[in-house]
mmJSON file of the N, C-alpha and C atoms, coordinates in Angstrom:
{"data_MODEL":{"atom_site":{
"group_PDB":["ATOM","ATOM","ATOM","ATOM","ATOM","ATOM","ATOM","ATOM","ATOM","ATOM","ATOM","ATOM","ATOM","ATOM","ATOM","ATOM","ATOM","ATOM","ATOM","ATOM","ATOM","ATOM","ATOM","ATOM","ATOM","ATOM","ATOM","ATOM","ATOM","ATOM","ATOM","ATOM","ATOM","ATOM","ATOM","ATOM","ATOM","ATOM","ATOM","ATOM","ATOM","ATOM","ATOM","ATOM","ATOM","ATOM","ATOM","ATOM","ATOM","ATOM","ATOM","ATOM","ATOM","ATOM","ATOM","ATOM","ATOM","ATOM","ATOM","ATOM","ATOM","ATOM","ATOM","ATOM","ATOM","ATOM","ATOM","ATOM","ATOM","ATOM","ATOM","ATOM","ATOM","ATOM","ATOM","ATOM","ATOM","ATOM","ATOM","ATOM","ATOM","ATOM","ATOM","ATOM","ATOM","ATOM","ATOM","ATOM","ATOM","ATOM","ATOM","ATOM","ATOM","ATOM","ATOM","ATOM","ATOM","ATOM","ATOM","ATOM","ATOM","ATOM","ATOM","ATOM","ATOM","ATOM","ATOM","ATOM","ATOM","ATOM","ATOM","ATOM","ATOM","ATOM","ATOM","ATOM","ATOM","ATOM","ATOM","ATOM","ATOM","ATOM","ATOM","ATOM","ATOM","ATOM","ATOM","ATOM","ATOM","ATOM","ATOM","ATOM","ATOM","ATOM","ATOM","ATOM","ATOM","ATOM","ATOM","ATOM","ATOM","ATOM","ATOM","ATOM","ATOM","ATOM","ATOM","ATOM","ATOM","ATOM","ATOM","ATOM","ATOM","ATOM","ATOM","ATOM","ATOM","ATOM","ATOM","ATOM","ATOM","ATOM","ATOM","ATOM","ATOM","ATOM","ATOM","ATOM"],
"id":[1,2,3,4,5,6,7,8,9,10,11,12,13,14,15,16,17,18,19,20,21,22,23,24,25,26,27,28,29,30,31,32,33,34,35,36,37,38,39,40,41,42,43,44,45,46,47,48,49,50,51,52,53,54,55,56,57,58,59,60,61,62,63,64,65,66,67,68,69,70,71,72,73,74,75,76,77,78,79,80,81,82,83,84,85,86,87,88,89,90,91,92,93,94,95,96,97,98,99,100,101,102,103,104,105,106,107,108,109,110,111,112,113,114,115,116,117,118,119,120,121,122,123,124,125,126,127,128,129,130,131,132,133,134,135,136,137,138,139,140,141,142,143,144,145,146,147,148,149,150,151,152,153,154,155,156,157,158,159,160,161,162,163,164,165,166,167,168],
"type_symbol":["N","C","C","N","C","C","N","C","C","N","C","C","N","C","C","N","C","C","N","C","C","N","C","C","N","C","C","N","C","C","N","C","C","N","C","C","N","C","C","N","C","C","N","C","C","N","C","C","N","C","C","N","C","C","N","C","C","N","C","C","N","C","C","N","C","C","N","C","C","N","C","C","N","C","C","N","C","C","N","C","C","N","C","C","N","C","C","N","C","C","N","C","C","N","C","C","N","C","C","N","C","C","N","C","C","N","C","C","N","C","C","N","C","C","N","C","C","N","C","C","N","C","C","N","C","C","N","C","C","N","C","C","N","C","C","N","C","C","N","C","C","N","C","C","N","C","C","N","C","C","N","C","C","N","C","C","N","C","C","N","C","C","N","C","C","N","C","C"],
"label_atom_id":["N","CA","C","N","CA","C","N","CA","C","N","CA","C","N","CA","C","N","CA","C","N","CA","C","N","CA","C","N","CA","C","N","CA","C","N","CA","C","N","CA","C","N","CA","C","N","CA","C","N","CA","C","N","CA","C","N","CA","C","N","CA","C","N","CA","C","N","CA","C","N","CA","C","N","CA","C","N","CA","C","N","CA","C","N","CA","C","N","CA","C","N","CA","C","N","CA","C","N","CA","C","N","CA","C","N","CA","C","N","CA","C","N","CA","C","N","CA","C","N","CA","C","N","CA","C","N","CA","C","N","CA","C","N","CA","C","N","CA","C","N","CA","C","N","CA","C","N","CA","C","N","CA","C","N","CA","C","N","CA","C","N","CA","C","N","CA","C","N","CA","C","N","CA","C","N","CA","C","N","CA","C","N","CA","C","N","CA","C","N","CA","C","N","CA","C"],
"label_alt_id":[null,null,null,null,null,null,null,null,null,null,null,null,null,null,null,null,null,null,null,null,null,null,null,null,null,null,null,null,null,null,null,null,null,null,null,null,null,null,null,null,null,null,null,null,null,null,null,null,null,null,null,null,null,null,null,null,null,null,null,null,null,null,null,null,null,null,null,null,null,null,null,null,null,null,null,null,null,null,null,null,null,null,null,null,null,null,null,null,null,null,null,null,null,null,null,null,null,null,null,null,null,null,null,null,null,null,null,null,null,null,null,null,null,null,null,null,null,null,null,null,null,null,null,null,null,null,null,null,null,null,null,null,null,null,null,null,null,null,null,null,null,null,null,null,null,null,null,null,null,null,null,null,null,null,null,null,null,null,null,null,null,null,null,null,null,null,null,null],
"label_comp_id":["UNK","UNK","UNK","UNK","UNK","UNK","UNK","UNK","UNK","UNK","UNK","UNK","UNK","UNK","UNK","UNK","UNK","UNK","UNK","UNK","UNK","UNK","UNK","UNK","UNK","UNK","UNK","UNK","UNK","UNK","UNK","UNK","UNK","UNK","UNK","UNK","UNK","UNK","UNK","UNK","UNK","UNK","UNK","UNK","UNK","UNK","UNK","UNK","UNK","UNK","UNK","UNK","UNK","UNK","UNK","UNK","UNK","UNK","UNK","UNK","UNK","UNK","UNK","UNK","UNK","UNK","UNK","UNK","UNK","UNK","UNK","UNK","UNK","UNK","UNK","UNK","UNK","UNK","UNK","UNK","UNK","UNK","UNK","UNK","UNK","UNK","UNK","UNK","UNK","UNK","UNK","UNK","UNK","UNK","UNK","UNK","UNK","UNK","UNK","UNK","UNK","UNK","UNK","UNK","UNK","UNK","UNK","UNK","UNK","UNK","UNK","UNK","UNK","UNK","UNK","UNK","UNK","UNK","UNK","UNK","UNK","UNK","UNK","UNK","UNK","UNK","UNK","UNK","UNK","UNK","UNK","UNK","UNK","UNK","UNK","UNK","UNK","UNK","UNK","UNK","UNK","UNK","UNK","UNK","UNK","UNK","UNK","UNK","UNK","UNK","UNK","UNK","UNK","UNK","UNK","UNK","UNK","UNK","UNK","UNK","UNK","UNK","UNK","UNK","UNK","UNK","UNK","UNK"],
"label_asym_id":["A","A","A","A","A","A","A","A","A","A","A","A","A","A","A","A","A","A","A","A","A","A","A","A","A","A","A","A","A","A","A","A","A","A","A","A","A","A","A","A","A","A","A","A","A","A","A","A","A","A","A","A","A","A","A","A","A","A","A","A","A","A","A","A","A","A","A","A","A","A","A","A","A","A","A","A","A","A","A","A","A","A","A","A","A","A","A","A","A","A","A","A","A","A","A","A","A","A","A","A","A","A","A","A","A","A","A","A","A","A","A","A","A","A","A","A","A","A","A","A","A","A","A","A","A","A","A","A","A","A","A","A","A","A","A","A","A","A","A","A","A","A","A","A","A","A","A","A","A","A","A","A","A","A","A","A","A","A","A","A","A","A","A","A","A","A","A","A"],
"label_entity_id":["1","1","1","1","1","1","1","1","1","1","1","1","1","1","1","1","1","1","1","1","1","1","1","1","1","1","1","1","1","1","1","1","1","1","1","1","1","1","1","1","1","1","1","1","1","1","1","1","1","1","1","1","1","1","1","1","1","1","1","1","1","1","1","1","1","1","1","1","1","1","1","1","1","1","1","1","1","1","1","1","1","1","1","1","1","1","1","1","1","1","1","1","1","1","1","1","1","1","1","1","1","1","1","1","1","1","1","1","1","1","1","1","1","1","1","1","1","1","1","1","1","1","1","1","1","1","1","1","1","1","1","1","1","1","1","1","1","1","1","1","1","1","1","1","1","1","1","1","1","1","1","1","1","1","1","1","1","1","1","1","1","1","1","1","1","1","1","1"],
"label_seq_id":[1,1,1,2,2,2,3,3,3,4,4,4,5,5,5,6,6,6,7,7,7,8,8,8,9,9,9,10,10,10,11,11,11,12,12,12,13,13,13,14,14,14,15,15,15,16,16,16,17,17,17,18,18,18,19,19,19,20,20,20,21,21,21,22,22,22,23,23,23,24,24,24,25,25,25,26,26,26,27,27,27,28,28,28,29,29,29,30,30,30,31,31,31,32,32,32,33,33,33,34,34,34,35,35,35,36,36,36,37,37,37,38,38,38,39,39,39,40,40,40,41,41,41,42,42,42,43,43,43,44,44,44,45,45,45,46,46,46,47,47,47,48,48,48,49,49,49,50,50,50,51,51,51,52,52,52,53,53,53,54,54,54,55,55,55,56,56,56],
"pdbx_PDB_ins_code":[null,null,null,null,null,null,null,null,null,null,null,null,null,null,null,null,null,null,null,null,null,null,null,null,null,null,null,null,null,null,null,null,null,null,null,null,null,null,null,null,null,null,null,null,null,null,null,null,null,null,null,null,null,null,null,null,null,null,null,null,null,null,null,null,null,null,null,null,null,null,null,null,null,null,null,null,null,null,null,null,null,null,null,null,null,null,null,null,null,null,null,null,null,null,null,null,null,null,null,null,null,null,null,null,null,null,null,null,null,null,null,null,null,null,null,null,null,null,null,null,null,null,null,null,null,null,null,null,null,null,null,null,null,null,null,null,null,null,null,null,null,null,null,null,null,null,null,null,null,null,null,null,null,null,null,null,null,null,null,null,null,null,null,null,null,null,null,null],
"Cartn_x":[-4.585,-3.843,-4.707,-6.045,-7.033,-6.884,-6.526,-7.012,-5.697,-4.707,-3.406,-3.989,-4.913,-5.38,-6.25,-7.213,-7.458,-6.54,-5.496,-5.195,-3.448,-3.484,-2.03,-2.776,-3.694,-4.62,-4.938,-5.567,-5.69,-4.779,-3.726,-2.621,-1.874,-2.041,-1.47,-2.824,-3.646,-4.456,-4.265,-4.129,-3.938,-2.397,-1.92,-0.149,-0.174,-1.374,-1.154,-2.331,-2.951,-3.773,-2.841,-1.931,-1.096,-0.449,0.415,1.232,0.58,-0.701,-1.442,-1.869,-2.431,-2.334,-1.383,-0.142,1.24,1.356,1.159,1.549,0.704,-0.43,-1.735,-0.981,-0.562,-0.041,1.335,2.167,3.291,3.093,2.26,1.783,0.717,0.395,-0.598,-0.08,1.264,1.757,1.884,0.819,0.721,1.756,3.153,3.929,5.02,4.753,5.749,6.417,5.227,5.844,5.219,5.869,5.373,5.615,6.585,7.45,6.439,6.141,5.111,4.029,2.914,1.626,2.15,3.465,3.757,4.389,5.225,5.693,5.064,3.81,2.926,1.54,1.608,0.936,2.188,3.096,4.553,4.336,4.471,4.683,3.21,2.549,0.907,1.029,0.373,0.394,0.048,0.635,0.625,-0.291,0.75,-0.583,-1.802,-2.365,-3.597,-4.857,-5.454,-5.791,-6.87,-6.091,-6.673,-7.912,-9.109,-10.418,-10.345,-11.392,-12.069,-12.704,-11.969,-12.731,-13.949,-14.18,-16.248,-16.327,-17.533,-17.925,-18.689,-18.582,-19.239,-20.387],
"Cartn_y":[24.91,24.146,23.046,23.46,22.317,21.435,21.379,19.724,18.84,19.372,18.384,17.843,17.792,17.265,15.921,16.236,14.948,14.401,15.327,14.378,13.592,13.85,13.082,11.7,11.694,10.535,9.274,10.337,9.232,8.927,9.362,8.917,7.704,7.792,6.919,5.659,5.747,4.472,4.09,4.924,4.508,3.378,4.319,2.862,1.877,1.688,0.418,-0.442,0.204,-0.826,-1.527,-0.529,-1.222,-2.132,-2.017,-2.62,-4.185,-4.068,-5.165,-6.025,-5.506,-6.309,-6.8,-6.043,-6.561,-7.559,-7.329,-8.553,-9.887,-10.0,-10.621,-11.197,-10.749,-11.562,-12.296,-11.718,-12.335,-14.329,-13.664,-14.988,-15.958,-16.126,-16.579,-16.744,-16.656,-17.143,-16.671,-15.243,-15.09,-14.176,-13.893,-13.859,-14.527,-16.136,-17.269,-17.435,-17.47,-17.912,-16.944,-15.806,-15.105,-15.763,-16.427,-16.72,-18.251,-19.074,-20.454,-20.428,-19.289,-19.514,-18.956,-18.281,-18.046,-18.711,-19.716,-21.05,-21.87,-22.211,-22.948,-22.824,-21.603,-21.118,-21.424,-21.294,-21.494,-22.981,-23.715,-25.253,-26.047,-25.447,-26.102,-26.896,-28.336,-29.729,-28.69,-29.141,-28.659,-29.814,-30.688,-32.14,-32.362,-32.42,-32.672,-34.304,-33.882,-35.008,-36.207,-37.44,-38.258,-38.588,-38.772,-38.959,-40.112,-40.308,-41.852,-42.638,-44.062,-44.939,-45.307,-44.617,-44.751,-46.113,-46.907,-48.011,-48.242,-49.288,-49.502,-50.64],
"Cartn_z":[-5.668,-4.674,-4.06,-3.773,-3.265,-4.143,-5.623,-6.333,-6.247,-5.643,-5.132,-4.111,-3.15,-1.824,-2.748,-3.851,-4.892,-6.031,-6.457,-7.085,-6.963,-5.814,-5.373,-4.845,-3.91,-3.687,-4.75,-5.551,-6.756,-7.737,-7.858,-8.605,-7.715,-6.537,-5.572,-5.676,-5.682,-5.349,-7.283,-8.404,-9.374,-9.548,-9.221,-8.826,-8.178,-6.893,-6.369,-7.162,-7.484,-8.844,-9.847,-10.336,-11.791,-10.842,-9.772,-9.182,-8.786,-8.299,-8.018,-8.96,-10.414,-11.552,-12.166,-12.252,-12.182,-11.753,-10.34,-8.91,-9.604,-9.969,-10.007,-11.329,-12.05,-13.425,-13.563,-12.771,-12.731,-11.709,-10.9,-9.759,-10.836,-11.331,-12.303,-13.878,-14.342,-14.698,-16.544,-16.159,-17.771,-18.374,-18.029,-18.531,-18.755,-18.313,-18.523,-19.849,-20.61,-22.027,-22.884,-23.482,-24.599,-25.868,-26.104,-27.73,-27.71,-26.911,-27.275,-27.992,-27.997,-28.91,-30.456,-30.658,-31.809,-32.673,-31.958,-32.625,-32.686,-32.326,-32.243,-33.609,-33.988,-35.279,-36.412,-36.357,-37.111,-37.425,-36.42,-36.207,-36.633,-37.021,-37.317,-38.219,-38.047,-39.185,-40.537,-41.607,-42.932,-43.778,-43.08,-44.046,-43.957,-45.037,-44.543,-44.27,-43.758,-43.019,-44.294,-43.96,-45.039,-44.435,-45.985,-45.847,-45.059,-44.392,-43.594,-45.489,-45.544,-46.535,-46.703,-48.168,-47.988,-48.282,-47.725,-47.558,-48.617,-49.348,-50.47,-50.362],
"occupancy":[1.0,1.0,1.0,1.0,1.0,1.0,1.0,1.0,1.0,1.0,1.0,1.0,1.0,1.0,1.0,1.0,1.0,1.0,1.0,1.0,1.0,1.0,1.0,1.0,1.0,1.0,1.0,1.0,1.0,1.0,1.0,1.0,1.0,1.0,1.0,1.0,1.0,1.0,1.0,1.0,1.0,1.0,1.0,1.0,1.0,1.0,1.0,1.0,1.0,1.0,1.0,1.0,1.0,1.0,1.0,1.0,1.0,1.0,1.0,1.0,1.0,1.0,1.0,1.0,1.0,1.0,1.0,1.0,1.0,1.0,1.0,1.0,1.0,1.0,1.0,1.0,1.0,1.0,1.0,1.0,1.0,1.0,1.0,1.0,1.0,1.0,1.0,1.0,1.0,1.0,1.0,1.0,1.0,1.0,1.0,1.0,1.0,1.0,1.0,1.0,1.0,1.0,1.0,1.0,1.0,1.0,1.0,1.0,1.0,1.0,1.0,1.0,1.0,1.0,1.0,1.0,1.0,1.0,1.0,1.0,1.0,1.0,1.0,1.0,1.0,1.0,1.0,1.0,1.0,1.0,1.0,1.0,1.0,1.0,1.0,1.0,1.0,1.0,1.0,1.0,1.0,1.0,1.0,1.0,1.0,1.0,1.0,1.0,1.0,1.0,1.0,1.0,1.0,1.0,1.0,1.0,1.0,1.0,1.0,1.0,1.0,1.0,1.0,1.0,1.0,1.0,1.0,1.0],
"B_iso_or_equiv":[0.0,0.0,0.0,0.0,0.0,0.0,0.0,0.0,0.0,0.0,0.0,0.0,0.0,0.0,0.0,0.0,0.0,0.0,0.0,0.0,0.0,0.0,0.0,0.0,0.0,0.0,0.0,0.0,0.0,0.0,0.0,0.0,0.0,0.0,0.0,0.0,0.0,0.0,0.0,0.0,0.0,0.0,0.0,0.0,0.0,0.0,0.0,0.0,0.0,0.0,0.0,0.0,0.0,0.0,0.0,0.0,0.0,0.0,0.0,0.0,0.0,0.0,0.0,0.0,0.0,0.0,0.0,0.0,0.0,0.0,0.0,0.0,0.0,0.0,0.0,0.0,0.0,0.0,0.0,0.0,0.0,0.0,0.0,0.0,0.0,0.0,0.0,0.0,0.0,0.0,0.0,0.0,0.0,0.0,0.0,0.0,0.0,0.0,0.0,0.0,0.0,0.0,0.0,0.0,0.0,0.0,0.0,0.0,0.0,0.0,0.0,0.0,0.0,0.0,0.0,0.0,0.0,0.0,0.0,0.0,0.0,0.0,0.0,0.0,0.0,0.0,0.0,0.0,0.0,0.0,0.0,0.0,0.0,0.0,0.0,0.0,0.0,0.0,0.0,0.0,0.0,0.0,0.0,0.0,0.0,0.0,0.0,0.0,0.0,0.0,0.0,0.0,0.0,0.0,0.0,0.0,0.0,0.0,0.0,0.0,0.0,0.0,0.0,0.0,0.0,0.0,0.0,0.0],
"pdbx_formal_charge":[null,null,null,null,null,null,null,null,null,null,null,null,null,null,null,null,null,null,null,null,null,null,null,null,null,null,null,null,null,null,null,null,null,null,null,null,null,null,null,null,null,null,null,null,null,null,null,null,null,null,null,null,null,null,null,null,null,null,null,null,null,null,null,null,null,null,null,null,null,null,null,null,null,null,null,null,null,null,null,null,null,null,null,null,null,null,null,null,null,null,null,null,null,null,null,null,null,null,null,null,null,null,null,null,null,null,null,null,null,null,null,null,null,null,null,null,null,null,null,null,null,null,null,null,null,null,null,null,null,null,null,null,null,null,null,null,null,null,null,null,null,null,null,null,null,null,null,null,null,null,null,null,null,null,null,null,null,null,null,null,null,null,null,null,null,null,null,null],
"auth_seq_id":[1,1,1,2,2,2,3,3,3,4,4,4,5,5,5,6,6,6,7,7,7,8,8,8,9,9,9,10,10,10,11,11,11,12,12,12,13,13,13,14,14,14,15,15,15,16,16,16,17,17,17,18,18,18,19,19,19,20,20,20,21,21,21,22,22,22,23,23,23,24,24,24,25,25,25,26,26,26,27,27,27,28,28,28,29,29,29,30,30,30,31,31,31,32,32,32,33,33,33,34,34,34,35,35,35,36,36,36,37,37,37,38,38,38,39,39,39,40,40,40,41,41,41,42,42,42,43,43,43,44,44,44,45,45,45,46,46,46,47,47,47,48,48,48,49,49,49,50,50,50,51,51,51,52,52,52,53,53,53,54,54,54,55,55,55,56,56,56],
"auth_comp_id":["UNK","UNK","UNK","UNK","UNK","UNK","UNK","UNK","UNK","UNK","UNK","UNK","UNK","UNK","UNK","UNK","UNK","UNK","UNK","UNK","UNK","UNK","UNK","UNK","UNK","UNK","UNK","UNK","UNK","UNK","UNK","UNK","UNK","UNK","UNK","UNK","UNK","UNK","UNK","UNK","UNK","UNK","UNK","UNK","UNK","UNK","UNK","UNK","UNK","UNK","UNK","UNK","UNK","UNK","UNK","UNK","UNK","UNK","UNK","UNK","UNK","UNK","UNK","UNK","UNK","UNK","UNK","UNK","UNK","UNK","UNK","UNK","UNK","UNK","UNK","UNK","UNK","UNK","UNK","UNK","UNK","UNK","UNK","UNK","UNK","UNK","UNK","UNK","UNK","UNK","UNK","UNK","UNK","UNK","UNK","UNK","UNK","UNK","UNK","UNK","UNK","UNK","UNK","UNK","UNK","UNK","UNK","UNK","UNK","UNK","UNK","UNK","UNK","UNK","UNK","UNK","UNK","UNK","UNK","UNK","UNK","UNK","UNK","UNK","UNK","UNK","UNK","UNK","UNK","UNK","UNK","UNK","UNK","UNK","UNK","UNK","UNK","UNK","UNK","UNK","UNK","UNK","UNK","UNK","UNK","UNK","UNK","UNK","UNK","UNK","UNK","UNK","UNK","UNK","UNK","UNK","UNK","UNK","UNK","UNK","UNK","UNK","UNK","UNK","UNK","UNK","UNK","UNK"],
"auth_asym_id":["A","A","A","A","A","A","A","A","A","A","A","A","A","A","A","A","A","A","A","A","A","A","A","A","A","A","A","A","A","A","A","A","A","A","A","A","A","A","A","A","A","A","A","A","A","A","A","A","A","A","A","A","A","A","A","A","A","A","A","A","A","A","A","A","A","A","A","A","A","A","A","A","A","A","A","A","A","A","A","A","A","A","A","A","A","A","A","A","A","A","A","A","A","A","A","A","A","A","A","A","A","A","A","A","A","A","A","A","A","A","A","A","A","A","A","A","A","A","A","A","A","A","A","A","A","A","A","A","A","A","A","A","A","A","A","A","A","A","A","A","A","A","A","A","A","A","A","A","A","A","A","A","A","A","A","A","A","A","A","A","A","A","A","A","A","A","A","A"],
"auth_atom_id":["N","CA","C","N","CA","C","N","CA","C","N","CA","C","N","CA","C","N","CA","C","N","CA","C","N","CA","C","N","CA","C","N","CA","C","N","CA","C","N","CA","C","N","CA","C","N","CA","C","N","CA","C","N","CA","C","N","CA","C","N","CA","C","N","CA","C","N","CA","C","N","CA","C","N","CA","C","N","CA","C","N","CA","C","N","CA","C","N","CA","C","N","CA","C","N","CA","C","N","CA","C","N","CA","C","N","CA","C","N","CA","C","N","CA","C","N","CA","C","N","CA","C","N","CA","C","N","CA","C","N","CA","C","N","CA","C","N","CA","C","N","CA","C","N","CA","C","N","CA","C","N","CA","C","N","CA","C","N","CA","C","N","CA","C","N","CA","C","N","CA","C","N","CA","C","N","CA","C","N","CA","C","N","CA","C","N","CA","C","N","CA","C","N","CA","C"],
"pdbx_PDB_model_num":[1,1,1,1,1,1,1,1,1,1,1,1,1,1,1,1,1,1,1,1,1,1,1,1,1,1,1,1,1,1,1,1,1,1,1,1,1,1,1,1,1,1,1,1,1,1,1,1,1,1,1,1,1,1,1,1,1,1,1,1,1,1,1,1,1,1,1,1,1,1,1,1,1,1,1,1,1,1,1,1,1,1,1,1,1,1,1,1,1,1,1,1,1,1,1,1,1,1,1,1,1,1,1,1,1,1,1,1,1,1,1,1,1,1,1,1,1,1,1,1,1,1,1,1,1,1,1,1,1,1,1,1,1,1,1,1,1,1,1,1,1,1,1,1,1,1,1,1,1,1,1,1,1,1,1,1,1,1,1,1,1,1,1,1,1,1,1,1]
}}}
């Protein structure tokens, strides 16, 4: 019965951690765009890039 006196405590300071990194990511923006860096590997120039003219 004594380790409910530790571990209700720390399950509680464990939730306001997730909750705060949560908080901390949603404000900062890194779940704005999931689907952009993957169309962006999709969408990559295919052509390739013409040589610079050697100087004779």
């Amino acid at each position: 019965m004594e380790i409910l006196y530790l571990l209700i405590p720390l399950s509680v300071v464990l939730v306001l951690l997730i909750a705060g990194l949560f908080w901390w990511t949603i404000q900062n923006g890194q779940l704005d765009d999931l689907e952009g860096p993957a169309h962006r590997i999709i969408m990559d120039d295919d052509k390739p890039q013409s040589e610079p003219e050697k100087e004779k």
